[in-house]
matplotlib code that plots the C-alpha trace (Angstrom):
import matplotlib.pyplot as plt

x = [122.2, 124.8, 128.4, 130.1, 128.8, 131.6, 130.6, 130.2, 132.2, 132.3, 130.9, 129.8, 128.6, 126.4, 125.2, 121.8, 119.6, 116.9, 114.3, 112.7, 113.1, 116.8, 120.1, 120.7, 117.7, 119.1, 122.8, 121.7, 119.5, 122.2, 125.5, 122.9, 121.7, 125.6, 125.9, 127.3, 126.8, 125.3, 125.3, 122.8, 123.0, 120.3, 119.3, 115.8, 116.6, 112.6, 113.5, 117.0, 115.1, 112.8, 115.4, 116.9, 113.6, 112.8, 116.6, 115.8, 112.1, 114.3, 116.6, 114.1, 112.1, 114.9, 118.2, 117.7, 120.9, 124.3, 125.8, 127.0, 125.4, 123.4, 121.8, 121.4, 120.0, 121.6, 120.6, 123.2, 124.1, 126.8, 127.3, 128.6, 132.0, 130.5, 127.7, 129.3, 132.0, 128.8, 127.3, 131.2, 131.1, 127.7, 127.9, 131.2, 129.3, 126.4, 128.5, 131.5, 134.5, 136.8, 136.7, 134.8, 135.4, 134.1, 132.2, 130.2, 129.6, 125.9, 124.3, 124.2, 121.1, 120.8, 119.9, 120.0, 121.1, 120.8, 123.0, 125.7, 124.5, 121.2, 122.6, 121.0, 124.3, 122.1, 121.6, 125.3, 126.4, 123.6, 124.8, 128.5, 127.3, 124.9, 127.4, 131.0, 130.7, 129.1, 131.5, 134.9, 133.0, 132.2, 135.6, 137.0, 134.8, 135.0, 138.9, 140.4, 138.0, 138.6, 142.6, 141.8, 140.5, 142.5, 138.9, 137.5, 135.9, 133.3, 132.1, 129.8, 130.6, 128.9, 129.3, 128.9, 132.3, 134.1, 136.2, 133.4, 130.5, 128.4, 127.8, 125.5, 122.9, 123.9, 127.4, 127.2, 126.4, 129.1, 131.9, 130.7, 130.8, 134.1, 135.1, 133.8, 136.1, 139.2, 138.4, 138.6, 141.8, 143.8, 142.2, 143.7, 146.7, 147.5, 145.9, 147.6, 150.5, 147.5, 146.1, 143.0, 141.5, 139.2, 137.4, 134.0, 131.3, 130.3, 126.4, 124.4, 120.2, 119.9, 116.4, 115.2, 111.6, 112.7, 114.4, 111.3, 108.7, 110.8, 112.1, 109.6, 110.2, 111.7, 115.0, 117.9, 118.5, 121.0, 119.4, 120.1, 121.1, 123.8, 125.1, 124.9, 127.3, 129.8, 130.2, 130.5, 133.2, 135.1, 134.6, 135.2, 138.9, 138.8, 139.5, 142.1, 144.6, 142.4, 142.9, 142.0, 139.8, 136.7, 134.1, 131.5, 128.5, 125.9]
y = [86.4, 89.0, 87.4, 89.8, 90.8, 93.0, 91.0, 87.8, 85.6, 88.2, 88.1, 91.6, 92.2, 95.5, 96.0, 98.3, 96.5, 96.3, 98.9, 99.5, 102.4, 103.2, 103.4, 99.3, 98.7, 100.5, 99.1, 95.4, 95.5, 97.2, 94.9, 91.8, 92.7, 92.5, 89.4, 89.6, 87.0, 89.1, 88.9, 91.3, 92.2, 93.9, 94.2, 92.5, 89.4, 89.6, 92.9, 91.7, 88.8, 90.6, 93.0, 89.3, 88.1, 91.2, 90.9, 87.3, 88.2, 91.0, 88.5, 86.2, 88.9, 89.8, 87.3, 85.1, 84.5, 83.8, 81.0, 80.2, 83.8, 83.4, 86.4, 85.5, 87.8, 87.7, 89.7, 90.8, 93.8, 95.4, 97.5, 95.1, 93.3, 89.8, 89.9, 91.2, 88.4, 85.9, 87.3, 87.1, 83.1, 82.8, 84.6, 82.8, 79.8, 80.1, 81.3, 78.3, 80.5, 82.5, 85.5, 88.5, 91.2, 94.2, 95.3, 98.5, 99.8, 101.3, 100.8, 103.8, 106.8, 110.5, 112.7, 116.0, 116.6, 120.5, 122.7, 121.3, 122.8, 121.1, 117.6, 114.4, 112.5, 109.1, 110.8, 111.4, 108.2, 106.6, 108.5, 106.7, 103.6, 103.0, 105.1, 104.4, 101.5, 99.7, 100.6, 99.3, 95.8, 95.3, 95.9, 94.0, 91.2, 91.1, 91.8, 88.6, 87.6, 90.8, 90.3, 86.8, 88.1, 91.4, 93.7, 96.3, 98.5, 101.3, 103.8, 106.1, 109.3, 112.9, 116.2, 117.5, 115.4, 116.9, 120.3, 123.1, 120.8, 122.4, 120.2, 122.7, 121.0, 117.8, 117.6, 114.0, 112.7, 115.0, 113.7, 110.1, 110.4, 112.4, 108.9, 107.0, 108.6, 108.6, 104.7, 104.1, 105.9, 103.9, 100.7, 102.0, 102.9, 99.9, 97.2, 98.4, 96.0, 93.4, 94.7, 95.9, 99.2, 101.7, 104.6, 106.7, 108.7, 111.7, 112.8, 114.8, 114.8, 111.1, 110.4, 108.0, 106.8, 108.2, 111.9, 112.3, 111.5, 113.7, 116.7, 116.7, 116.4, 120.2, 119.3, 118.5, 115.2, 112.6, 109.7, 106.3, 105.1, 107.8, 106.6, 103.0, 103.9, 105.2, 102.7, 100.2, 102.1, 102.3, 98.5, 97.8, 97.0, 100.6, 101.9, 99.6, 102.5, 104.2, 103.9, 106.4, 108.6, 110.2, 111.2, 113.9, 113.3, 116.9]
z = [295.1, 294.3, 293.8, 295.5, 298.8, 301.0, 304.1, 303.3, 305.5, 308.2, 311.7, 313.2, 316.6, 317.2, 320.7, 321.4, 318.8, 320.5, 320.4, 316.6, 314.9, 316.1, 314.6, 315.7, 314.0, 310.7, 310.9, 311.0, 307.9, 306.3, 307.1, 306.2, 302.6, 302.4, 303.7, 307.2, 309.5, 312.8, 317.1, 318.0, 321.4, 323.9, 327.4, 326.5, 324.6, 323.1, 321.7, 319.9, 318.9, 317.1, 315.3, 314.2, 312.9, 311.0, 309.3, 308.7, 307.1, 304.7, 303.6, 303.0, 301.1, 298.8, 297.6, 300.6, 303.1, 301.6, 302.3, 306.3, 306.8, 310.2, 312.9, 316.4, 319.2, 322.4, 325.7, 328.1, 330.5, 328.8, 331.8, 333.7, 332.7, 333.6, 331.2, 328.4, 328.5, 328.9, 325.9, 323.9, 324.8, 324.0, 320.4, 319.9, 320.2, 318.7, 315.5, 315.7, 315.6, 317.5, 315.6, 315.5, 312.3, 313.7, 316.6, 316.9, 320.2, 319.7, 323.0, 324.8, 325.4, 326.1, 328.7, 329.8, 333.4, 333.2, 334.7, 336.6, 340.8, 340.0, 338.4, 340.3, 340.9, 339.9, 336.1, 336.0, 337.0, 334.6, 331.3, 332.3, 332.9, 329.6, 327.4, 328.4, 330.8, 327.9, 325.4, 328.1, 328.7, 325.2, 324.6, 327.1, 326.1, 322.5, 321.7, 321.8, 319.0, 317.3, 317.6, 315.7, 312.9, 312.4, 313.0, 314.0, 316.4, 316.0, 318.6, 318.8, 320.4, 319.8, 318.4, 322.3, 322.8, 320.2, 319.5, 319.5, 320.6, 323.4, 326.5, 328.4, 329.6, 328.8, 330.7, 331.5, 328.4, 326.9, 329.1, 328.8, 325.3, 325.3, 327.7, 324.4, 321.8, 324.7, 324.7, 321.3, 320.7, 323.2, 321.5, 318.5, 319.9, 322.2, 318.9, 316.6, 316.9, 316.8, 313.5, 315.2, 314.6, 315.9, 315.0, 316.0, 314.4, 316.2, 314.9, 315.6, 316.2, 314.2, 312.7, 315.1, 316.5, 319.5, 318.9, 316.4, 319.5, 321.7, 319.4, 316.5, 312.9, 312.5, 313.5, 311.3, 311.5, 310.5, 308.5, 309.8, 306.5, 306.1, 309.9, 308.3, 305.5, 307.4, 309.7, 307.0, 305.3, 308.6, 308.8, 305.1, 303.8, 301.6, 305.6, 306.3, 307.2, 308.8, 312.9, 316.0, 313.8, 315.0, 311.9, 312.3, 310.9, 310.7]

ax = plt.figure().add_subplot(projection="3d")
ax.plot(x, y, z, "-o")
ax.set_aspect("equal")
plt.show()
């Protein structure tokens, strides 16, 4: 076991690890070969119990787990407020403390609603409510425990939401991402007094099991492990000063 890990003694929650193959998926093998302690959080508790077994099984494969480091799966709605703050007590619990180092706000999905006169009303409202309703309850949820331990948040938002991005076709996912990265500035805005930060990435096409089932392996892609370093950094205490910032990643 390395004697240095950069998050030993942390706790990090990541919501959307469910499904294999995805960015969640990538992320929590990552923050646990450093030796974070990790809440994954899903719709489908069997899924996030899975990602938490194969991070165990890693861990076991390599140094083992450092010491107090634990992962526990957890199943909530994250679209609805009530839910989220079930799944806060519950991780809260099942870790024995009151604070929470960093959160990253994953959970989310895509869809194109094409152009605007021909939009279904009920894929609108469904790119708000996965995308940005998750992210407010989350938030909601979680900040107390995040205020405790002077942590972090991380979003993720989209180069559609950004300066220059094109949202045709894909309108609502745009604005509920641009919602996403509105969010996370007025957490870092209103915490900062609190010592809590926030930041976003913003990628593009990320080399997932799902955008390579759905857009081939021609596209350039953003590798999960490159998404997996930058949020660490943005976690890590090299980016303690850095607050409200949103990070393109192409």
């Amino acid at each position: 076991m390395p004697t240095t890990l950069p998050f030993a003694q942390h706790l990090l929650v990541l919501t959307g690890v469910g499904r294999p193959g995805q960015v969640g998926e990538a992320l929590a093998r990552h923050f646990a070969a450093q030796g974070a302690s990790l809440a994954l959080l899903d719709l489908d508790l069997t899924m996030a119990q899975a990602r938490a077994d194969d991070v165990l099984v890693g861990l076991s494969a390599g140094d083992g787990l450092a010491p107090g480091q634990q992962v526990t799966a957890h199943a909530a709605n994250l679209a609805d407020a009530d839910s989220a703050q079930g799944a806060a007590v519950a991780v809260l619990a099942a870790h024995g403390t009151q604070q929470v180092h960093g959160v990253v706000c994953i959970a989310g999905g895509f869809g194109a609603t094409g152009p605007l006169d021909e939009a279904d009303p009920a894929a609108w409202h469904k790119q708000f409510a996965i995308n940005l309703d998750t992210a407010f309850a989350t938030t909601r949820a979680f900040l107390p425990a995040v205020r405790a331990a002077q942590g972090s948040f991380v979003y993720f938002g989209s180069v559609a939401a950004t300066p220059g991005g094109s949202p045709k076709g894909i309108a609502a996912y745009a604005a509920a991402k641009s919602g996403v990265l509105t969010l996370m500035r007025a957490v870092a805005l209103e915490e900062r007094p609190n010592g809590v930060r926030a930041n976003a990435v913003a990628p593009t096409a990320i080399r997932t099991a799902a955008n390579l089932a759905d857009m081939g392996d021609k596209t350039d892609y953003v590798e999960r492990e490159s998404v997996a370093d930058v949020v660490a950094f943005l976690l890590s205490h090299a980016a303690r000063n850095v607050s409200g910032q949103v990070l393109t990643l192409a």
